[in-house]
C-alpha positions in Angstrom: -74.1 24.2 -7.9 -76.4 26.8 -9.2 -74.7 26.4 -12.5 -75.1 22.7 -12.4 -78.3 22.9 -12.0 -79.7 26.1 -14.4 -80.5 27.7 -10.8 -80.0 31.8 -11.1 -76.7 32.6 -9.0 -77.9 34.9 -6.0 -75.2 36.4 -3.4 -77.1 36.7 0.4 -73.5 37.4 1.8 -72.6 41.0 2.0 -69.0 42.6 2.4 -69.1 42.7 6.2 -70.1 39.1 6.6 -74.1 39.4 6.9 -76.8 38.4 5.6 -78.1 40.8 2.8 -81.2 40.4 0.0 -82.4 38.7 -1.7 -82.5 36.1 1.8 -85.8 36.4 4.1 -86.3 39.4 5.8 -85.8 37.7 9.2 -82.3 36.6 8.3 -81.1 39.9 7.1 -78.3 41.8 9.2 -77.6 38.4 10.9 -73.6 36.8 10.8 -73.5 34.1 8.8 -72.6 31.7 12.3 -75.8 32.5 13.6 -78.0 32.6 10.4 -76.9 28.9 9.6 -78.7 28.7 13.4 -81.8 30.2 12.9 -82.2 28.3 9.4 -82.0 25.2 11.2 -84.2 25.8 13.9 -86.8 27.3 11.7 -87.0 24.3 9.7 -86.9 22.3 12.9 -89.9 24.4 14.1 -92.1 23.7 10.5 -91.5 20.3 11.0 -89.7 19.6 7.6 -86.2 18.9 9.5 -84.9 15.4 8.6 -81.8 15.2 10.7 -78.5 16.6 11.8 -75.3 15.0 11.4 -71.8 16.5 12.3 -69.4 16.2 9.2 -66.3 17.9 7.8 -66.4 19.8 4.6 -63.1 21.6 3.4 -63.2 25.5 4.4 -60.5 27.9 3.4 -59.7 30.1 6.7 -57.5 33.3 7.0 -54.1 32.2 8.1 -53.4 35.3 10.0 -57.3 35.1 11.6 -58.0 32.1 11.3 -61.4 33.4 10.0 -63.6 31.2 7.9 -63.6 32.7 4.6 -66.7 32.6 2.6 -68.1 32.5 -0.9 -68.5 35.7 -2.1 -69.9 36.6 -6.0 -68.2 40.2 -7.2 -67.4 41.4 -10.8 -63.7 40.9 -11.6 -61.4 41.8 -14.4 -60.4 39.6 -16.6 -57.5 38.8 -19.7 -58.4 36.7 -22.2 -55.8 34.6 -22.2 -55.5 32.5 -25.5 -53.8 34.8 -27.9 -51.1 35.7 -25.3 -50.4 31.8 -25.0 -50.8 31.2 -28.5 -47.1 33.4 -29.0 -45.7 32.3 -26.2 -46.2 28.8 -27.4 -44.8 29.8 -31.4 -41.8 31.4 -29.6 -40.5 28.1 -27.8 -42.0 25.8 -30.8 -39.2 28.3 -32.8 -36.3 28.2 -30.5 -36.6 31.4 -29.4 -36.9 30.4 -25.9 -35.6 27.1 -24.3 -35.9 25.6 -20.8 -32.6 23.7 -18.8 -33.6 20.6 -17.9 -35.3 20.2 -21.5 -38.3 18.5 -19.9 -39.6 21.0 -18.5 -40.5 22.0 -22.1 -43.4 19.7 -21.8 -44.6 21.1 -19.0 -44.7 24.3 -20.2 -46.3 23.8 -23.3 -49.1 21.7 -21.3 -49.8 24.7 -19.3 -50.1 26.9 -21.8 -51.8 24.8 -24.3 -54.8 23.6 -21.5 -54.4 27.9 -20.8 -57.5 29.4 -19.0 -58.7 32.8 -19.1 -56.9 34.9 -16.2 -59.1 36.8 -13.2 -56.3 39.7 -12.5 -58.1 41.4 -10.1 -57.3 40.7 -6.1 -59.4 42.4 -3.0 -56.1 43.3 -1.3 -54.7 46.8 0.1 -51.5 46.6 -1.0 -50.4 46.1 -4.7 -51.2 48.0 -8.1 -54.6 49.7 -8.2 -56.7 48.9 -11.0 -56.1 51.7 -13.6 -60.5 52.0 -14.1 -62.8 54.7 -12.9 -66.7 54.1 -12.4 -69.2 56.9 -12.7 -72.7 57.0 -11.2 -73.2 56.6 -14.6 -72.5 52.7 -14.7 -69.9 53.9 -17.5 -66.1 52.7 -16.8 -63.4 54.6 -18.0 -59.9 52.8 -18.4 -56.8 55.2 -18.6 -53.4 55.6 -17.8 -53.7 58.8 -15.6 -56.6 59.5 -13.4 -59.1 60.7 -16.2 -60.8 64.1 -15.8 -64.3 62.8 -16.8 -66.4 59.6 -17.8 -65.8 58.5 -21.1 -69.8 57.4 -20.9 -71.4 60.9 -19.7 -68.7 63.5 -19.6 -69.4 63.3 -16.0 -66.6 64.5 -13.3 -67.3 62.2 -10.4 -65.4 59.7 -11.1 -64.1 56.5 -8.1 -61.1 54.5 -9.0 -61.4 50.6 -8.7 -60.8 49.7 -5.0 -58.9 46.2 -6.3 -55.3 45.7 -7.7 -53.7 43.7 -10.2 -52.6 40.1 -9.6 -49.0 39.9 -7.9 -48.6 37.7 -11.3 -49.8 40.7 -13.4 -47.6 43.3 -12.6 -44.6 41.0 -11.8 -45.4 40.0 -15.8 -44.2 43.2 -16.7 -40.8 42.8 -14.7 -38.3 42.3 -17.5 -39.0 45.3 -19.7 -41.1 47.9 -16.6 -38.0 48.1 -14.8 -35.9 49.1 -17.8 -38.2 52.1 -18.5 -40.9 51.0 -20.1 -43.3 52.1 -22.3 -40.5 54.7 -23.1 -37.8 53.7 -25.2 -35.0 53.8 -22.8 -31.2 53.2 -23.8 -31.5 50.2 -20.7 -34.5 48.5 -22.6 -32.5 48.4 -26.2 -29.5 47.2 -24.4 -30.6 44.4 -21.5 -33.9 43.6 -23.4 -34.2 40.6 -24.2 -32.1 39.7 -21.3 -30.0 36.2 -21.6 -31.1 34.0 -19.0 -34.2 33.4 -15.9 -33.0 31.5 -13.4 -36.0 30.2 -11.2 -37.8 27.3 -9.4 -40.0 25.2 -11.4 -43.4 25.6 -9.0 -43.5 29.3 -10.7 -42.7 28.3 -14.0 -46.2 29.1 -15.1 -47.1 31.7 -12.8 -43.9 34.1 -13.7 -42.5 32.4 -16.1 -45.2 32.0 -18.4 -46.9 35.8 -17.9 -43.5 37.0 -18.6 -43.6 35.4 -21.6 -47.0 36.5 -22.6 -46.7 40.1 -21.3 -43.5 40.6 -23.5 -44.4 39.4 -26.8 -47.5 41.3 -26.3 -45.9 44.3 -25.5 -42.4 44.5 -27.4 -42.6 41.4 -30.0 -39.8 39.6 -28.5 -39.3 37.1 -26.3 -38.0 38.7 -22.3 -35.3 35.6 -22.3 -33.5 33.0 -24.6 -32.7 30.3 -21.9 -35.0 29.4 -18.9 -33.0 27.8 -16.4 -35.0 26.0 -13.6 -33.1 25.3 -10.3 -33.9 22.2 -7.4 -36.4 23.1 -4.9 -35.2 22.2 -1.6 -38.1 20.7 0.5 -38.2 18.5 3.6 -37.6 14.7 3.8 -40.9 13.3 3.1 -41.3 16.5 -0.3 -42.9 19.0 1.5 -42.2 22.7 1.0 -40.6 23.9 3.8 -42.5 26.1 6.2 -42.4 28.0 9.2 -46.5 27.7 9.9 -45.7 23.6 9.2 -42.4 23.4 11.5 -40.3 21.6 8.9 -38.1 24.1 8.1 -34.5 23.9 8.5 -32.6 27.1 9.0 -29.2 26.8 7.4 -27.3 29.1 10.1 -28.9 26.3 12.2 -27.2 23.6 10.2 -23.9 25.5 10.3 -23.4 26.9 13.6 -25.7 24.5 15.6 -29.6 24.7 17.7 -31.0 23.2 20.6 -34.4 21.9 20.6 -35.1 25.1 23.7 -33.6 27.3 21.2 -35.9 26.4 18.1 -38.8 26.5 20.7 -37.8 29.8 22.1 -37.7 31.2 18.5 -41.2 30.8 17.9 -42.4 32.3 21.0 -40.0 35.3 19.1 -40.9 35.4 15.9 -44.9 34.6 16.3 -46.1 33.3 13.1 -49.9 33.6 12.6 -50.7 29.6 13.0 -51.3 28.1 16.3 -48.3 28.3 18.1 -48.7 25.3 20.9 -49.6 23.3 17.9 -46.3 24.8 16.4 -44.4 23.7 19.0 -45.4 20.1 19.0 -44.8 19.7 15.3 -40.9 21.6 16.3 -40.5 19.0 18.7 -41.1 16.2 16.6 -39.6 16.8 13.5 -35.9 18.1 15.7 -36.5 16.1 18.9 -32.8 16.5 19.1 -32.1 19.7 17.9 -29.8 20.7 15.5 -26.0 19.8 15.4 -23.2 22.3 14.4 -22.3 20.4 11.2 -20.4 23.6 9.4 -21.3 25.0 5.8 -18.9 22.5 4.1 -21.1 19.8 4.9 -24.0 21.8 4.2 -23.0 22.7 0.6 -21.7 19.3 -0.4 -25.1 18.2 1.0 -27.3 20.4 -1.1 -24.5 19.7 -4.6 -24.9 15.9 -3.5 -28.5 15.6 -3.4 -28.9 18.0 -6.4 -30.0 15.3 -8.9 -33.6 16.3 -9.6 -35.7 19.1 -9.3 -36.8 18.7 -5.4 -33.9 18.2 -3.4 -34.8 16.4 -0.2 -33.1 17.5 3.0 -32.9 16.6 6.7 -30.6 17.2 9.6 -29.7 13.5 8.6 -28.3 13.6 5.1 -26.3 16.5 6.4 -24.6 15.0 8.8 -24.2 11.6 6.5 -22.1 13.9 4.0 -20.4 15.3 7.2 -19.1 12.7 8.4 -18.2 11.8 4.4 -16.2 15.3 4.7 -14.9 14.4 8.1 -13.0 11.1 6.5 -11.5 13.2 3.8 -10.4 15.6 6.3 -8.5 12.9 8.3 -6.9 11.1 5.0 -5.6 14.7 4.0 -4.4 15.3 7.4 -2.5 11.7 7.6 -1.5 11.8 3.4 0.1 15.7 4.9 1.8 14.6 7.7 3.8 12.0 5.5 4.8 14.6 3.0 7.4 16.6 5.7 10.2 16.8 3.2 9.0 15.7 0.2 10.5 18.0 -3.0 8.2 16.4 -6.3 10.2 17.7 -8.6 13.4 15.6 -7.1 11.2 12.8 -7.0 10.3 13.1 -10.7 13.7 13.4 -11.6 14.8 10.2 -9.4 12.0 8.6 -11.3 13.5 9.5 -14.6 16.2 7.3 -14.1 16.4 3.4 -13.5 19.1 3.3 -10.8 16.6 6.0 -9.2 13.7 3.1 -9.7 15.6 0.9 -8.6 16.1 2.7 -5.3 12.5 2.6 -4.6 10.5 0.4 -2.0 8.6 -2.5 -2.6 5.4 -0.1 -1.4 6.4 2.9 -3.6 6.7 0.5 -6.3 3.3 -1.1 -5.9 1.7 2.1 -5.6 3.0 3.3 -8.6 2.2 0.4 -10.8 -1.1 0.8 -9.9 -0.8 4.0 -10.9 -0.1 4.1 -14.4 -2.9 1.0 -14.7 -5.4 3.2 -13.1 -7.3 4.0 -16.4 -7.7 0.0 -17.5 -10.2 -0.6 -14.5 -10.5 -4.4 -15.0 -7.4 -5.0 -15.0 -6.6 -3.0 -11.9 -9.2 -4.9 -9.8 -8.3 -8.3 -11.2 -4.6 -7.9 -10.2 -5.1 -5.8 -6.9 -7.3 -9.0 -4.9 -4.5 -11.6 -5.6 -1.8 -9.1 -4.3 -3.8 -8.5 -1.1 -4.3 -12.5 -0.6 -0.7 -13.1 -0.9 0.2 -10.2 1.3 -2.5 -11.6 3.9 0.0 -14.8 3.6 3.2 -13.1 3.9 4.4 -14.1 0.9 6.7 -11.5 -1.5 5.0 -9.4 -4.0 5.2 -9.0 -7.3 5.4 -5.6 -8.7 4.5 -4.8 -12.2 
């Protein structure tokens, strides 16, 4: 807003969640809950209060806390962005690189065509630090190893960066980093660049692309030829699965069966940091039934079935749809076997061979057989198979041939 308007951007939140200068004196040391208080009342009190109204406004929270989290202005580091993409972008438009399905070429050129420069610094405790050291100095001295002084000063008192790189960032480096890079490794000449990424298309511009970037940056060639971009399996209505939404499906649970209790009982176990009542309810409606024991044959020709676009659909429904398909092939193997008890095909190949051995045949094995060698002219097989069944229907004899 304060850009939108030419206002100067000022930051009155501090690090701890008070209120710091430049606010009024009176509101300083206050939480941010209670300072929203006093501003209101104040105003209330001068007599320049128009009115309060309840209304929702969309405000990020913590999902472990569930903590409001709050605008915050901080210095951050940045990578310009548009010289990295403008390689990455010359090594596909070459060949060098190419994506399975081929559409998703598109996609990746409109990402990094539309590219934005990239904030790679993340107020976490865990990840890679950021290699800079500040001096009292104001100077900042980037290095590979803790440097000994301020390249500003010369001074000695030196306090590395308290954020790290972007998950994105270092997992950028991935393809060459774990080969022994920045020395020149035997594993780097021979698995770099490697053959084929296989991943999901949601990260194709998060991993994908920084991968990309980082190794034509860093070793001139491209980290992979092919891209190959698998299905992501979400819920029914397209939603990524999630335990903090309920929706997921567990495929042990698909295979080996879970009662409604059961799936209740395991989030009372497992204690994800959402609401759990709220949990519970959303369990209970999306698997009011539980989950059958449908097997991981159905399960698998489930998830190869429905594996015709890149977000594969599933509920306990479809499986047991292509279960019961399963089930019906089971039971036509079973009866087809039990009619087979001693069948030799190679005596039967060698009756056929013959004409008296024809001859000998039934009127079914015939039939069958004629159908047979019609089976790849399609129209005529299902032109000549109705009349055959309406004159069996009749009891009349068949013709075979």
């Amino acid at each position: 807003m304060a850009q939108h308007t030419g206002l100067p951007i000022l930051q009155v939140i501090d690090a701890r969640g008070r209120i710091c200068a430049p606010a009024p004196e009176k509101y300083i040391g206050m939480a941010v809950e209670a300072a929203r208080k006093a501003v209101v009342a104040d105003l209330e009190a001068a007599g320049v209060l128009g009115t309060v109204k309840d209304y929702r406004v969309p405000r990020g929270r913590s999902q472990r806390s569930g903590a409001v989290i709050e605008p915050m202005l901080m210095e951050q580091w940045w990578v310009k962005t548009a010289p990295l993409a403008e390689k990455a972008i010359a090594a596909v438009e070459q060949g060098k690189t190419r994506f399975v399905p081929e559409h998703e070429t598109k996609t990746f050129m409109h990402w990094m065509t539309n590219i934005k420069d990239w904030c790679i610094s993340r107020q976490l405790w865990w990840g890679h630090r950021i290699p800079a050291w500040h001096c009292s100095c104001g100077g900042i001295t980037v290095a590979r190893e803790a440097p000994a002084a301020c390249s500003t000063c010369g001074g000695g008192e030196l306090r590395q960066d308290d954020d790290i790189l972007d998950t994105w960032f270092s997992s950028g480096l991935w393809p060459f980093s774990t080969l022994g890079w920045p020395d020149k490794t035997r594993e780097l000449a021979t698995f770099y660049p490697n053959n084929v990424m296989v991943t999901g298309p949601d990260i194709l511009f998060f991993w994908v692309a920084r991968m990309m970037m980082m190794g034509l940056q860093f070793l001139g060639k491209v980290p992979f030829r092919t891209v190959y971009l698998t299905s992501i399996v979400t819920d029914e209505n397209g939603a990524k699965m999630s335990k903090t939404k309920g929706n997921g499906i567990d495929p042990l649970d698909v295979v080996y069966g879970a009662t409604i209790e059961q799936l209740v009982e395991r989030i009372d176990i497992e204690k994800p940091p959402v609401d759990l009542d709220d949990l519970k309810r959303k369990v209970r409606k999306n698997f009011a039934k539980g989950i059958p024991a449908m097997g991981a044959d159905a399960l698998r020709f489930a998830m190869a079935a429905l594996n015709t676009t890149l977000r594969i659909r599933l509920s306990v429904e479809r499986v047991e749809k292509y279960r019961n398909f399963i089930n019906k092939l089971w039971n036509a193997s079973r009866f087809a076997l039990m009619n087979l008890d001693g069948y030799d095909p190679e005596r039967f190949e060698a009756q056929l061979s013959t004409a008296a051995g024809r001859a000998a045949l039934g009127m079914a094995e015939r039939w069958i057989l004629s159908r047979l060698q019609g089976g790849g002219r399609r129209g005529r097989y299902r032109a000549r198979v109705v009349p055959v069944q309406r004159r069996r229907r009749r009891d009349l004899p068949l013709r075979v041939g």
